[in-house]
C-alpha positions in Angstrom: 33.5 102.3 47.9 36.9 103.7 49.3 39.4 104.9 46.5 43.0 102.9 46.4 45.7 104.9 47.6 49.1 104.9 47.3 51.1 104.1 50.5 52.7 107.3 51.4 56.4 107.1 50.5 58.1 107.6 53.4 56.0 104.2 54.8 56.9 102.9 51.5 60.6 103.2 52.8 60.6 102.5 56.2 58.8 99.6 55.3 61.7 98.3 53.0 64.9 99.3 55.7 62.5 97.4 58.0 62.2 94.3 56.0 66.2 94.4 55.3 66.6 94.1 58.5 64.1 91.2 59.4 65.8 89.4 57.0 69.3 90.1 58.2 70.4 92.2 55.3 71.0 95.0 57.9 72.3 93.5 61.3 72.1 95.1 64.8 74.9 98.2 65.1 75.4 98.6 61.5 75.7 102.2 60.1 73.7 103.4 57.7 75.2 105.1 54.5 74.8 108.9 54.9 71.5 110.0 54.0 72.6 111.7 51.0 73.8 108.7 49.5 70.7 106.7 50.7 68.8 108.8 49.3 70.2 108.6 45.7 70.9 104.8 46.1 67.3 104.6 47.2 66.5 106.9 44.3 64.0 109.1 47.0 63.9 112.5 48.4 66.1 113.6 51.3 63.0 114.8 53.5 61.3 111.4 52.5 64.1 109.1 53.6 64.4 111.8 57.0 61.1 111.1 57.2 61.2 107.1 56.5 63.9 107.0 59.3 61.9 108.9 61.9 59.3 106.8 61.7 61.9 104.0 62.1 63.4 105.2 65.1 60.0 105.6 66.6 59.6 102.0 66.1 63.5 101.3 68.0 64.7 99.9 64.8 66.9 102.6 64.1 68.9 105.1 66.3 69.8 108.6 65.1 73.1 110.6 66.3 75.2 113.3 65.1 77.3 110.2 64.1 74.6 108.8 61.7 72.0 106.3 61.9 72.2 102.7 63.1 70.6 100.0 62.9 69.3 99.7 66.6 70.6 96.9 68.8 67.0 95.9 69.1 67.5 92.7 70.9 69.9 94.4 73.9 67.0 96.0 76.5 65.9 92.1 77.0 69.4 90.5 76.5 71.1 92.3 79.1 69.6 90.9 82.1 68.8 87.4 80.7 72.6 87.5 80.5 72.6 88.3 84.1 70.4 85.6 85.4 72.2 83.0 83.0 75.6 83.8 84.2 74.7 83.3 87.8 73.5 79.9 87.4 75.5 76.4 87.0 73.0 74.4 85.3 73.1 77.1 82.2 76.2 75.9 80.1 74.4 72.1 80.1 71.2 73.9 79.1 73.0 75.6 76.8 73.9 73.4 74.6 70.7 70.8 75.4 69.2 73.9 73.4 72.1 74.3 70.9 71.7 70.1 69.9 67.9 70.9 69.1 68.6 73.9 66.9 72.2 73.3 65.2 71.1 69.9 63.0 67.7 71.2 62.0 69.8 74.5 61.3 72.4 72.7 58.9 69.5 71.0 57.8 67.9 74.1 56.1 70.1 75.7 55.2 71.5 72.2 53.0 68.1 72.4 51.7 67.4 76.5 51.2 71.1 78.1 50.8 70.8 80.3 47.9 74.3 80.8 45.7 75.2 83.8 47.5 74.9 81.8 50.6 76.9 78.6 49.7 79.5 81.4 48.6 79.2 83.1 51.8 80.0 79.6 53.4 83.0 78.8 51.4 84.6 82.3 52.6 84.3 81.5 55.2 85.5 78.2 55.5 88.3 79.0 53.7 89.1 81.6 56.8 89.1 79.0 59.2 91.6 76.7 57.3 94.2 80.2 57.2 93.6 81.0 61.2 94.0 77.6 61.7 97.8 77.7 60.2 98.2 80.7 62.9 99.3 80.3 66.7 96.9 82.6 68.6 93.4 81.0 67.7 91.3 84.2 68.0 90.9 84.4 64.4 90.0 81.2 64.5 87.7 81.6 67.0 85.4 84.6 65.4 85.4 82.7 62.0 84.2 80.1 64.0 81.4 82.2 65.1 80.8 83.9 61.9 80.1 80.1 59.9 77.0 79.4 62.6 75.8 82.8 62.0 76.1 82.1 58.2 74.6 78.7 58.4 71.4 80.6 60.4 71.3 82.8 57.6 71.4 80.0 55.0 68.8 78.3 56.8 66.1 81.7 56.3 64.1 80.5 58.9 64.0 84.7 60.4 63.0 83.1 64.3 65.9 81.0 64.2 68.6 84.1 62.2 67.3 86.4 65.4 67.2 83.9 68.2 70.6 82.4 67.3 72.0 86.1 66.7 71.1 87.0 70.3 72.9 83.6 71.3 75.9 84.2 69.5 76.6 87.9 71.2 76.6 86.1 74.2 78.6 83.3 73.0 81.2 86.1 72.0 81.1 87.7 75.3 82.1 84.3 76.9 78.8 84.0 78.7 78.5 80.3 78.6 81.8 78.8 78.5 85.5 80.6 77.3 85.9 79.7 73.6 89.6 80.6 73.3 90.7 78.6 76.5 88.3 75.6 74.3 90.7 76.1 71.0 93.5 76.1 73.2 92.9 72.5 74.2 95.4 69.9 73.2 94.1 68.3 69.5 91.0 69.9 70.2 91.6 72.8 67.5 92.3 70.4 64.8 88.9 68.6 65.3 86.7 71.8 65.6 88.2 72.4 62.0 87.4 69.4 60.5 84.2 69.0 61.9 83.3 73.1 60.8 84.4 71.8 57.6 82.6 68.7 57.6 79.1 71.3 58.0 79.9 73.4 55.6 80.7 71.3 53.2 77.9 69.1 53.2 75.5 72.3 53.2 77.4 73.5 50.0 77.2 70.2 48.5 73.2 70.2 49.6 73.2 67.2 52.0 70.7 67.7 54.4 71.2 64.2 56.4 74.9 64.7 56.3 75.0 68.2 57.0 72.3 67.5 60.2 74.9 65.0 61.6 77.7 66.4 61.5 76.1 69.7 63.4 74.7 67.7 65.9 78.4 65.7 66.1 79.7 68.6 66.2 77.8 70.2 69.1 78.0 66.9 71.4 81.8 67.2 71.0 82.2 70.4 72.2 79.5 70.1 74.6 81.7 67.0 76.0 84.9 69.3 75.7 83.6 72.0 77.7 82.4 69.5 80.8 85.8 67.8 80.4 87.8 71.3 80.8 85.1 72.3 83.5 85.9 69.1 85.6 89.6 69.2 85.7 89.2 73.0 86.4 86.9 72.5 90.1 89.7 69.4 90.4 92.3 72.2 90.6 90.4 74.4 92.6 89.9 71.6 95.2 93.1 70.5 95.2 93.8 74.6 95.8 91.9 75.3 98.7 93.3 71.4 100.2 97.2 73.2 100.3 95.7 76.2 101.3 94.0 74.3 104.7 97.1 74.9 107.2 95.8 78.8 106.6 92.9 78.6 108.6 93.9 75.9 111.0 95.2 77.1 114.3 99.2 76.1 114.2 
């Protein structure tokens, strides 16, 4: 019969930084604290963590620089081209959110039905930063708030394929792959119903209503999904209306 052994503490670590960050405790680009104070927070040897966090960075997890250690950016070697191909085709944006209406009730859903306390209180932070941006002209602290209550509402839901999934989505989304969110907040009334119906999620998944805090997400998601074709229409109107004054430039006078 084999003797029971004692995992080796430096797995023992690498093992819990790793499952902090499948959980989303630790997010992509995050610096570490210095591994002095790791180690004493940790209550473990210096040459154990050094150890814990080579074995990390061997697995891409982590990356090591004279600037510290950071939680890798795990998801960017496959992102970066998908965000090529997407951005160079038309059909994506309707895609887009097709995908986004199957994820964002079942989502809201979950989370109604799993947020922990720290969650809910997560959510009402944050909802209480939209309704302050949304007092303020220039919408782009409106708009990362914005971003920031799906992210939490991911989180809330700890389903981990869904919290990584969406996370890769939402870099994207902040990088205006899909559609330009400030020119969407900077639609006339437009603003005013993305707050109520952020508030309308939020609140239900606080209260724990799973049916109400599934409809409004999906509500939510078909209005913006309708706002964004809207805006997209009137903009190729312009552009053909452009290139009609613009005729008498290629025409032999």
């Amino acid at each position: 019969m084999e003797p029971i052994r004692n995992p080796k503490l430096a797995d023992a670590i690498a093992d819990h930084i790793e499952q902090l960050i499948l959980e989303g405790a630790l997010r992509p680009g995050e610096k570490l604290a210095s591994e002095r104070d790791l180690a004493e927070k940790l209550e473990v040897s210096r040459p154990s963590l050094r150890e814990a966090l080579d074995k990390l960075e061997a697995r891409k997890l982590v990356t090591s620089s004279k600037a510290g250690n950071y939680i890798a950016q795990f998801m960017a070697p496959m992102m970066a081209p998908l965000t090529a191909l997407l951005q160079s085709n038309a059909q994506v944006v309707a895609d887009y959110f097709e995908y986004r209406t199957l994820v964002e009730g079942g989502s809201a859903r979950l989370a109604a039905e799993r947020a922990t306390e720290f969650d809910r209180e997560a959510i009402r932070a944050c909802l209480q930063r939209l309704r302050d941006a949304h007092a303020l002209t220039d919408p782009t602290t409106e708009v990362e708030a914005d971003a920031d209550l799906h992210m939490l509402i991911y989180e809330a839901a700890h389903n981990l394929v869904v919290l990584h999934v969406m996370r890769a989505f939402s870099e994207m989304l902040r990088g205006d792959v899909f559609y330009n969110r400030q020119q969407l907040y900077l639609q006339p009334k437009v603003r005013d119903q993305l707050l109520a119906q952020h508030l309308a999620i939020g609140t239900a998944i606080i209260e724990g209503n799973p049916a109400a805090a599934e409809a409004a997400a999906s509500q939510h998601i078909g209005y913006t999904a309708e706002t964004i074709a809207a805006i997209q229409r009137d903009a190729h109107r312009v552009q053909r209306a452009l290139r009609r004054l613009g005729r008498g430039e290629i025409l032999s006078s």
